[in-house]
VOPAGU-2260 file (C-alpha; in pm, 1 decimal, decimal comma):
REM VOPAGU-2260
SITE   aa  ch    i         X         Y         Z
SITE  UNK   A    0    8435,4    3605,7  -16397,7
SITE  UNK   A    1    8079,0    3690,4  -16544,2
SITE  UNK   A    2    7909,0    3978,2  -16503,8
SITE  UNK   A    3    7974,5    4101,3  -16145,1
SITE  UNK   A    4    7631,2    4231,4  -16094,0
SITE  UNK   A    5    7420,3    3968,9  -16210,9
SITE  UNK   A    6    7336,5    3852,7  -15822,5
SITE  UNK   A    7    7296,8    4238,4  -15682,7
SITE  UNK   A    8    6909,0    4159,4  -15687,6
SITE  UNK   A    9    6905,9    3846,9  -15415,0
SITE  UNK   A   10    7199,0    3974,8  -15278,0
SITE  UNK   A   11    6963,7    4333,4  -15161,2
SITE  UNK   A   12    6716,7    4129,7  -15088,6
SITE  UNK   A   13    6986,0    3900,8  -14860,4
SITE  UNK   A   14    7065,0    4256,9  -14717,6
SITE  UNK   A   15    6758,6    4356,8  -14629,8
SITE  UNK   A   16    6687,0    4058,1  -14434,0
SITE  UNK   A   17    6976,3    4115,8  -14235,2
SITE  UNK   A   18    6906,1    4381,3  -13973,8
SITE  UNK   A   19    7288,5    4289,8  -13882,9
SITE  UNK   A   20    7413,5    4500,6  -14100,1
SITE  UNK   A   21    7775,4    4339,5  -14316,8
SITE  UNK   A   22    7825,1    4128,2  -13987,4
SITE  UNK   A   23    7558,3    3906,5  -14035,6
SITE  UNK   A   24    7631,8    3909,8  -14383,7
SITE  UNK   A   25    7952,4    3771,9  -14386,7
SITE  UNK   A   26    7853,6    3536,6  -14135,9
SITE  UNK   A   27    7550,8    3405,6  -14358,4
SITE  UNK   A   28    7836,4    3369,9  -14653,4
SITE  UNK   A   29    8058,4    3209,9  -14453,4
SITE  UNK   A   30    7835,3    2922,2  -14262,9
SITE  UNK   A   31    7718,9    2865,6  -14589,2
SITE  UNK   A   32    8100,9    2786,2  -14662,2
SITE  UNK   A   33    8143,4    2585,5  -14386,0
SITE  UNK   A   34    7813,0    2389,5  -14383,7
SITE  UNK   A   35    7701,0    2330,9  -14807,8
SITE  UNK   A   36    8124,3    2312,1  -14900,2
SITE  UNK   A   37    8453,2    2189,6  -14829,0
SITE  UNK   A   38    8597,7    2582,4  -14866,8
SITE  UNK   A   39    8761,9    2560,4  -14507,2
SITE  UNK   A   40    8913,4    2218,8  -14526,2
SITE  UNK   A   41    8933,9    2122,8  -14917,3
SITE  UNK   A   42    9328,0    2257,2  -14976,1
SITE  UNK   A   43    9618,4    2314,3  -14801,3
SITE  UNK   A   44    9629,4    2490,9  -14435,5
SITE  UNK   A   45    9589,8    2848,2  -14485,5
SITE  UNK   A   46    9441,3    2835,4  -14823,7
SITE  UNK   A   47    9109,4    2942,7  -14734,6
SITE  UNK   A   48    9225,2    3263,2  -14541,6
SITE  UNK   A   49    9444,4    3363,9  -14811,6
SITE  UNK   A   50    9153,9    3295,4  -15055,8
SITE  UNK   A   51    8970,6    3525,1  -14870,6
SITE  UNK   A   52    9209,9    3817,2  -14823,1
SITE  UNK   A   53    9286,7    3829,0  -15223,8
SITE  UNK   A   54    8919,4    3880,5  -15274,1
SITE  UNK   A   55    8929,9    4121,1  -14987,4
SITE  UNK   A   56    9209,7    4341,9  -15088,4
SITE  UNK   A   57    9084,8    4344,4  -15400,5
SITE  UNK   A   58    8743,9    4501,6  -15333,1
SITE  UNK   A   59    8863,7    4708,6  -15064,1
SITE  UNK   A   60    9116,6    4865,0  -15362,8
SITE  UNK   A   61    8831,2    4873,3  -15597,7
SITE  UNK   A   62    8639,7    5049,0  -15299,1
SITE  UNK   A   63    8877,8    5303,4  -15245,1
SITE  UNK   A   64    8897,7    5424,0  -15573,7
SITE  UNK   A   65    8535,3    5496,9  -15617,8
SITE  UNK   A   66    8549,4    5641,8  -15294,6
SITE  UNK   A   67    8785,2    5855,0  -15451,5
SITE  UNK   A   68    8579,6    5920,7  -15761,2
SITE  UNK   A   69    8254,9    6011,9  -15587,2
SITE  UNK   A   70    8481,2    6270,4  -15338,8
SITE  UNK   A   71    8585,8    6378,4  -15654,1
SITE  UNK   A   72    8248,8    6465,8  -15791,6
SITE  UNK   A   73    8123,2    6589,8  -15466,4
SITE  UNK   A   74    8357,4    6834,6  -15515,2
SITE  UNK   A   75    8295,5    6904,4  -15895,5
SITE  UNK   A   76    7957,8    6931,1  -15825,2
SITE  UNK   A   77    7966,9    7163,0  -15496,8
SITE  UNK   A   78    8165,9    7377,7  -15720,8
SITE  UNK   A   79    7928,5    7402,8  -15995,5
SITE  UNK   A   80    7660,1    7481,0  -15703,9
SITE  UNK   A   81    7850,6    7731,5  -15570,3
SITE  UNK   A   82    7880,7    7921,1  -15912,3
SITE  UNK   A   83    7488,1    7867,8  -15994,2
SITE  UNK   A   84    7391,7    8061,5  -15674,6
SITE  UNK   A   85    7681,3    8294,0  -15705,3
SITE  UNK   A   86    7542,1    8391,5  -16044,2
SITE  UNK   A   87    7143,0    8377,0  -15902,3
SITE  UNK   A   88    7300,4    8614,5  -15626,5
SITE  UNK   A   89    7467,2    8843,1  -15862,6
SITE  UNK   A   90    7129,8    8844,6  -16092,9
SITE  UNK   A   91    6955,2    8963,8  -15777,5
SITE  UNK   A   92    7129,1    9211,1  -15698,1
SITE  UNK   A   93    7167,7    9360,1  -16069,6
SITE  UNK   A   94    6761,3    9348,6  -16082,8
SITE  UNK   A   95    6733,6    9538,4  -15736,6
SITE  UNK   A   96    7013,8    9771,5  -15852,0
SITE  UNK   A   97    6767,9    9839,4  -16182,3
SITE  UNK   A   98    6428,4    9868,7  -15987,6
SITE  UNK   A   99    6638,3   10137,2  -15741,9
SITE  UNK   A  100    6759,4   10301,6  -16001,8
SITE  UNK   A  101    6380,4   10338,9  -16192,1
SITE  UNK   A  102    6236,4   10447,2  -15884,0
SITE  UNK   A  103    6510,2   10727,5  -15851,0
SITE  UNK   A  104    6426,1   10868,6  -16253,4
SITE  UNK   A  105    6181,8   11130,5  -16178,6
SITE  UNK   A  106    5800,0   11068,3  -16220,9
SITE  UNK   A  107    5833,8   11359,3  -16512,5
SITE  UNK   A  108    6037,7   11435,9  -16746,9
SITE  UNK   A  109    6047,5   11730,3  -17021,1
SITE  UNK   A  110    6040,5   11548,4  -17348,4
SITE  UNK   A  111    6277,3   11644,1  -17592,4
SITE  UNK   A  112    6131,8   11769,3  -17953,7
SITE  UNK   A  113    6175,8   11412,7  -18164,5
SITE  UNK   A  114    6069,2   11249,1  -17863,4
SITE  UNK   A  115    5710,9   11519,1  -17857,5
SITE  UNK   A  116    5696,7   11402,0  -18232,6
SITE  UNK   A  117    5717,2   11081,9  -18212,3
SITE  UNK   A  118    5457,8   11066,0  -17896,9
SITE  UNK   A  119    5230,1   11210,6  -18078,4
SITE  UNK   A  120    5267,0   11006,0  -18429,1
SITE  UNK   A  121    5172,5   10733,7  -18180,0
SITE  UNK   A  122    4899,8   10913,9  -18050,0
SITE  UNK   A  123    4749,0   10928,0  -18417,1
SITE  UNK   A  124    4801,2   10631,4  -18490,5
SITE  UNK   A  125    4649,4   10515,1  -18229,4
SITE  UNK   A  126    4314,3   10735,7  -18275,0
SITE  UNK   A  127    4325,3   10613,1  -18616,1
SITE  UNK   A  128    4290,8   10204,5  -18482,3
SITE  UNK   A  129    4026,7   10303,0  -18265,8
SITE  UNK   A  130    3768,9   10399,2  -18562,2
SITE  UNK   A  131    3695,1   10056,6  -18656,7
SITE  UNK   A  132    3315,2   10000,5  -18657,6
SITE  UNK   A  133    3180,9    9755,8  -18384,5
SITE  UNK   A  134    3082,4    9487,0  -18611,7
SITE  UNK   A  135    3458,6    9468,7  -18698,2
SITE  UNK   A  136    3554,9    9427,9  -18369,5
SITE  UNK   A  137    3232,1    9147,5  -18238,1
SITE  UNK   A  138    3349,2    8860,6  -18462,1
SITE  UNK   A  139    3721,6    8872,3  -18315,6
SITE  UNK   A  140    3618,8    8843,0  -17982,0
SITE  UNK   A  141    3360,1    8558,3  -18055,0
SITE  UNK   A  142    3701,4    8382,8  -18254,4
SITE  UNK   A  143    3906,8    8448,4  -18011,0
SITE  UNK   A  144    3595,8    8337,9  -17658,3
SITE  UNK   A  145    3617,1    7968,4  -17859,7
SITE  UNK   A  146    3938,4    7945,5  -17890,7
SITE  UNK   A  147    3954,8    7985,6  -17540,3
SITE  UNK   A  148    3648,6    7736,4  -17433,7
SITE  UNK   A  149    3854,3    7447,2  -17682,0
SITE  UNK   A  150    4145,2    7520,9  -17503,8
SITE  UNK   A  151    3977,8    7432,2  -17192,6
SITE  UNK   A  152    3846,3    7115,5  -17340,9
SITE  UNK   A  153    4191,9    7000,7  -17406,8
SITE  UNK   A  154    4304,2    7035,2  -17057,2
SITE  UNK   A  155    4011,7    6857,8  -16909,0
SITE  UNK   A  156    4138,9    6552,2  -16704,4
SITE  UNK   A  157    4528,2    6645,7  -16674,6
SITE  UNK   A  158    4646,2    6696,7  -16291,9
SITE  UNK   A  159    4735,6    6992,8  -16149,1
SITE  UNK   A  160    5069,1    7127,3  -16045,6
SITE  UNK   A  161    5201,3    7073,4  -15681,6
SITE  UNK   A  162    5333,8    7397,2  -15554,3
SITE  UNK   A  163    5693,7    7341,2  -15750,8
SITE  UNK   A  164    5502,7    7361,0  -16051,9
SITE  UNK   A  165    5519,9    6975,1  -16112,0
SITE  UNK   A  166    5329,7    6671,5  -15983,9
SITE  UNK   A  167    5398,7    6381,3  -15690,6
SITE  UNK   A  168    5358,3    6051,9  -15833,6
SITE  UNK   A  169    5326,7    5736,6  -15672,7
SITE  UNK   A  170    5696,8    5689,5  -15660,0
SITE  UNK   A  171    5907,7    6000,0  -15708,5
SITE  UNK   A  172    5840,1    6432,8  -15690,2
SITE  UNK   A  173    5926,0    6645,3  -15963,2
SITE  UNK   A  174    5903,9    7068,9  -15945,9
SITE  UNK   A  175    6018,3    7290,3  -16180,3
SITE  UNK   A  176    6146,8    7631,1  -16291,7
SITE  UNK   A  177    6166,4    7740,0  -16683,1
SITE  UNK   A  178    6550,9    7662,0  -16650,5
SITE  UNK   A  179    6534,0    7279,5  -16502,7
SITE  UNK   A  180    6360,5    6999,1  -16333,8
SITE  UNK   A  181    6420,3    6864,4  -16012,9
SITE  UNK   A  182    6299,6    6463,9  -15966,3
SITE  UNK   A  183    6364,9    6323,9  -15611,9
SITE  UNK   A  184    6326,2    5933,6  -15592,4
SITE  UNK   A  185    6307,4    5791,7  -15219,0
SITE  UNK   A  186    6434,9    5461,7  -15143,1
SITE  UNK   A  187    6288,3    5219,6  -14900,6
SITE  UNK   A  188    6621,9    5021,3  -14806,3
SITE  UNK   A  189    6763,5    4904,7  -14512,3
SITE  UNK   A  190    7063,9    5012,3  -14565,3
SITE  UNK   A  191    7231,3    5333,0  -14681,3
SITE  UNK   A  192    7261,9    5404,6  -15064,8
SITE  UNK   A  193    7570,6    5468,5  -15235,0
SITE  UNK   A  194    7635,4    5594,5  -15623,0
SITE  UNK   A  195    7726,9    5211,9  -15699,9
SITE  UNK   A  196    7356,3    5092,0  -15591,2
SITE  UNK   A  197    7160,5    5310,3  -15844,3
SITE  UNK   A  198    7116,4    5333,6  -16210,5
SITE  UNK   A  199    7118,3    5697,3  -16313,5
SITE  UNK   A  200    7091,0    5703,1  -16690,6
SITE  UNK   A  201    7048,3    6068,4  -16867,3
SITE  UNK   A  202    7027,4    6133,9  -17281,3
SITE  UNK   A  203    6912,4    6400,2  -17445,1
SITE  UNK   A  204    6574,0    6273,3  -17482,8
SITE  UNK   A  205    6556,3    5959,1  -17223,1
SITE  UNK   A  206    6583,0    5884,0  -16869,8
SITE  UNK   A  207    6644,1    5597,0  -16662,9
SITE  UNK   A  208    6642,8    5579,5  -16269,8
SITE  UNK   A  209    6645,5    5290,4  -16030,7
SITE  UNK   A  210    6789,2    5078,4  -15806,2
SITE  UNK   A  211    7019,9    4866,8  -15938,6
SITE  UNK   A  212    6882,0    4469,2  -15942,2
SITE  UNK   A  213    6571,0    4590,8  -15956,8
SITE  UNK   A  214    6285,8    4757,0  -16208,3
SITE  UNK   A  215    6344,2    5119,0  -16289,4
SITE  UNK   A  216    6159,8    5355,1  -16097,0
SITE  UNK   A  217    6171,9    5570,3  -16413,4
SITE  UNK   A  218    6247,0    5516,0  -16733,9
SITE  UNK   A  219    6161,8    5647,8  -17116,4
SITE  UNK   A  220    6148,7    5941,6  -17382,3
SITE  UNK   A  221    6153,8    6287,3  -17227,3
SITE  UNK   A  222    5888,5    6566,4  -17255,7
SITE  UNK   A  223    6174,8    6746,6  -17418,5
SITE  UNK   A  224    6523,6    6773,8  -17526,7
SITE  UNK   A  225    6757,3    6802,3  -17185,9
SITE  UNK   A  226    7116,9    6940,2  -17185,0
SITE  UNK   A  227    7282,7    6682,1  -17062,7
SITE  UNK   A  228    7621,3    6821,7  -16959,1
SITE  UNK   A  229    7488,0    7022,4  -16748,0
SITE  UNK   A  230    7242,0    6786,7  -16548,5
SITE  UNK   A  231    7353,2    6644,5  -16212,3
SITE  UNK   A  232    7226,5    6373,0  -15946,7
SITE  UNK   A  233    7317,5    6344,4  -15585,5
SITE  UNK   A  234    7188,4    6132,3  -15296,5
SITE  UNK   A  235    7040,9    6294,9  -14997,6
SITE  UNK   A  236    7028,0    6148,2  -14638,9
SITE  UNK   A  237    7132,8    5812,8  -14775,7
SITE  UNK   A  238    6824,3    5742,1  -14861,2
SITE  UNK   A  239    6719,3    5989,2  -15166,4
SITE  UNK   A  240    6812,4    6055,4  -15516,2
SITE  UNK   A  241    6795,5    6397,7  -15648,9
SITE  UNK   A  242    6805,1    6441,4  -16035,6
SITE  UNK   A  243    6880,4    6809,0  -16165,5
SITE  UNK   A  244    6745,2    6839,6  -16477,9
SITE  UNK   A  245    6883,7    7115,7  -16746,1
SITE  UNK   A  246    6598,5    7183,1  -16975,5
SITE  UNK   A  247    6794,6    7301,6  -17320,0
SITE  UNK   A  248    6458,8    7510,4  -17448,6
SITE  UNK   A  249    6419,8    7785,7  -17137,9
SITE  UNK   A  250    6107,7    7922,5  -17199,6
SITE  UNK   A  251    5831,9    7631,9  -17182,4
SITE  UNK   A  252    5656,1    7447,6  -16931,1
SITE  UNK   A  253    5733,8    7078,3  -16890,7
SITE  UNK   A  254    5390,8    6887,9  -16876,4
SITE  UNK   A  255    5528,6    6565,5  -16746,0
SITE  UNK   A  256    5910,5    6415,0  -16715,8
SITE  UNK   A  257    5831,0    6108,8  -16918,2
SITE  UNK   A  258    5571,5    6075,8  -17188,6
SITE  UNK   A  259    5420,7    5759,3  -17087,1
SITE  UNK   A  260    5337,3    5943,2  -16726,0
SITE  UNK   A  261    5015,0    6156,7  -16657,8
SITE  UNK   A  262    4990,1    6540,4  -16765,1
SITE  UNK   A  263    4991,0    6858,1  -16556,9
SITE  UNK   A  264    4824,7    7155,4  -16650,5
SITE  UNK   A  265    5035,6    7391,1  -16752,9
SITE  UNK   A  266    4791,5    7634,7  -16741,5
SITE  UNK   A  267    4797,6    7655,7  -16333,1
SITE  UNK   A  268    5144,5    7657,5  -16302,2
SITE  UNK   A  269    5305,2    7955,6  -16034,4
SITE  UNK   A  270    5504,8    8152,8  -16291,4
SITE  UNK   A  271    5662,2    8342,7  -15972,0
SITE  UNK   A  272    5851,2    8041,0  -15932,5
SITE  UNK   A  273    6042,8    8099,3  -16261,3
SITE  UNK   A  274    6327,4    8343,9  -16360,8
SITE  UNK   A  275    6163,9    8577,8  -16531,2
SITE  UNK   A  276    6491,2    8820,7  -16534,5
SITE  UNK   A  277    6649,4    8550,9  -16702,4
SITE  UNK   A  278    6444,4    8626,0  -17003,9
SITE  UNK   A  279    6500,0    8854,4  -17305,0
SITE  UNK   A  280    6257,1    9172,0  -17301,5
SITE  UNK   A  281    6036,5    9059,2  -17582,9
SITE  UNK   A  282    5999,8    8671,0  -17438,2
SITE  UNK   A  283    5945,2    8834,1  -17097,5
SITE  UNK   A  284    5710,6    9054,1  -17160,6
SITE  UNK   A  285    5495,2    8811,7  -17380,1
SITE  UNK   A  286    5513,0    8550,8  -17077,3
SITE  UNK   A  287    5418,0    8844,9  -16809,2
SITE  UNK   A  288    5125,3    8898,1  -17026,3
SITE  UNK   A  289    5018,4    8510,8  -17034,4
SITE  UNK   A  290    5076,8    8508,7  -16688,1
SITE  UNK   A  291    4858,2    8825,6  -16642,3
SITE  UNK   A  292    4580,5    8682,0  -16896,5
SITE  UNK   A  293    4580,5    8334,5  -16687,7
SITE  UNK   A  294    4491,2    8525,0  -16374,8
SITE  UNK   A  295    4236,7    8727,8  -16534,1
SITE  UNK   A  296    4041,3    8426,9  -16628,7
SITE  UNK   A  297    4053,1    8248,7  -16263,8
SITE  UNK   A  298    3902,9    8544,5  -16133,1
SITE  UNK   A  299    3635,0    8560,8  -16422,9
SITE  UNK   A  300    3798,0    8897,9  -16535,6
SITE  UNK   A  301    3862,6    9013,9  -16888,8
SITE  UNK   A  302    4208,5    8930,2  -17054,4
SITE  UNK   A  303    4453,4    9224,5  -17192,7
SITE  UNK   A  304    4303,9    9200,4  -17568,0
SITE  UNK   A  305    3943,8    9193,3  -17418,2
SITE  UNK   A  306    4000,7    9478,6  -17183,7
SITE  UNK   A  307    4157,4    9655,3  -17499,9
SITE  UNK   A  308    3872,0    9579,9  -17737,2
SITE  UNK   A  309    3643,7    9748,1  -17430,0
SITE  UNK   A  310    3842,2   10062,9  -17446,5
SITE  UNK   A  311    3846,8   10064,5  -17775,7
SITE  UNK   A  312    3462,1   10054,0  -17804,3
SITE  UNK   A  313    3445,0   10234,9  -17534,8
SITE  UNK   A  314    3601,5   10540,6  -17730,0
SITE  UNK   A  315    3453,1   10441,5  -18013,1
SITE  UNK   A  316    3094,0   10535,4  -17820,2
SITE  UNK   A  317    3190,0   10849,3  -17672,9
SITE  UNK   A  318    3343,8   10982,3  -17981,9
SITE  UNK   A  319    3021,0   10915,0  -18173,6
SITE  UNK   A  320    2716,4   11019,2  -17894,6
SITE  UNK   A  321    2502,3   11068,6  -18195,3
SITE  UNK   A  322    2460,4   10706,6  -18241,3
SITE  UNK   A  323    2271,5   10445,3  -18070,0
SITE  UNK   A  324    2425,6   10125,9  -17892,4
SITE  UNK   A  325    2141,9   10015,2  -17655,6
SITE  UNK   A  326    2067,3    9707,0  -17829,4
SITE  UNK   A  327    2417,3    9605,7  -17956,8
SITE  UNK   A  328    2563,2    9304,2  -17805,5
SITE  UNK   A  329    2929,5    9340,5  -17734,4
SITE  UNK   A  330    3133,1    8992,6  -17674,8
């Protein structure tokens, strides 16, 4: 026998037509039989029937035991689900347990005498930055207003996130969290989907998803590297495919699933979506401080560093009354 799936695509097709269901089906197959072939009276009595029940139990074995497979991985991956929300759960509760306990320390504290030291080293050090002259400080800010406005260039034309922080495309969803993408591909069948219809293909850096018979819904190089291991699929309803998506780099963005598909501004993502506990205390507080930059700018207000280089002038002009700033221009 050749391959056994080389007639899946008019055989769907066949199926669809059939609002029947397997009934009409088999009865299609088997006036075809009777009418185009000599199947029911070409051997000895009996021979067709018994033609047909070796096929039968044959399938119906071969049915069983991927029924068994996918019960199997039902399981496996309830499991794994149950553990990933345990362990969100327990991450909860550890964060509320640490914002209880910092609203318990008291609001003041007597400092010990390294700790008075070392305060006020910073303290010095600090005065000490904040006696650069003005025309130190303009050029930086000019650098730093271009960077931005080239920045925005670049982003010109890409889409902007749906509210999971990904984009619907004509043909499949995608959200995301700095951990994983989701992709959900609906199918318009007739008939309900099973693992054995679909094409679920997931490398490190490619992807392939379809129907099988039929052209991929999606398919080529990934934005980025994906742990694969750890990525799952699932089929909702009987009519939807749900890809999980284990990013292996936790601390980026995904601009698109595929690279041959449109961009999304990852500039307008909802970073409340993400994990930011999840984070080390350096990575989160650098990513708190985007975040905090990014809404700054949609509201026309000044970034951290320009607020900064205000106060810092701002000093700069009270500690040094004698001299006159009405006609410099601060950017």
């Amino acid at each position: 026998m050749g391959d056994p799936e080389r007639f899946d695509g008019m055989l769907l097709a066949m199926a669809q037509q059939c609002e029947g269901g397997v009934k009409e089906i088999l009865d299609c197959l088997f006036s075809f039989l009777s009418r185009k072939t000599d199947f029911y009276t070409g051997g000895k009595e009996g021979l067709a029937e018994e033609i047909v029940m070796d096929v039968f139990k044959k399938y119906q074995k071969d049915a069983e035991e991927e029924k068994r497979k996918l019960r199997e991985e039902r399981e496996q991956e309830e499991i794994r689900r149950k553990e990933r929300l345990a362990k969100k759960k327990a991450e909860a509760e550890k964060k509320a347990q640490e914002n209880k306990s910092k609203e318990e320390e008291p609001k003041i504290k007597e400092l010990t005498d390294e700790e008075a030291q070392q305060l006020q080293n910073e303290l010095d050090t600090e005065k000490s930055e904040n006696t650069a002259t003005p025309e130190e400080e303009t050029p930086k800010a000019e650098n730093g207003d271009k960077s931005d406005e080239e920045e925005d260039e670049k982003d010109k034309g890409k889409l902007k996130p749906n509210s999971g922080n990904g984009a619907d495309m004509p043909n499949y969803k995608w959200t995301q969290t700095l951990e994983e993408v989701e992709l959900r591909v609906p199918f318009n069948v007739s008939f309900p989907l099973k693992g054995k219809d679909l094409v679920v293909q997931i490398d490190k850096r490619h992807i392939k998803v379809g129907l099988k018979g039929h052209p991929p819904v999606l398919e080529g190089d990934t934005y980025n590297d994906i742990k694969v291991e750890e990525s799952t699929w699932c089929i909702e309803d009987r009519k939807e495919l749900i890809v999980n998506i284990e990013k292996i780099n936790k601390m980026e963005w995904w601009s698109r699933i595929v690279m041959t598909d449109p961009e999304i501004n990852t500039k307008k993502v909802s970073p409340e979506n993400s994990k930011l506990s999840d984070l080390d205390g350096d990575t989160r507080s650098l990513v708190e401080k985007m975040m905090y930059d990014q809404r700054q700018k949609e509201m026309g207000l000044p970034t951290s560093e320009e607020q900064k280089k205000a106060d810092i002038m701002k000093k700069f002009m009270s500690q040094h009354p004698e001299m006159d700033f009405s006609k410099c221009k601060f950017n």
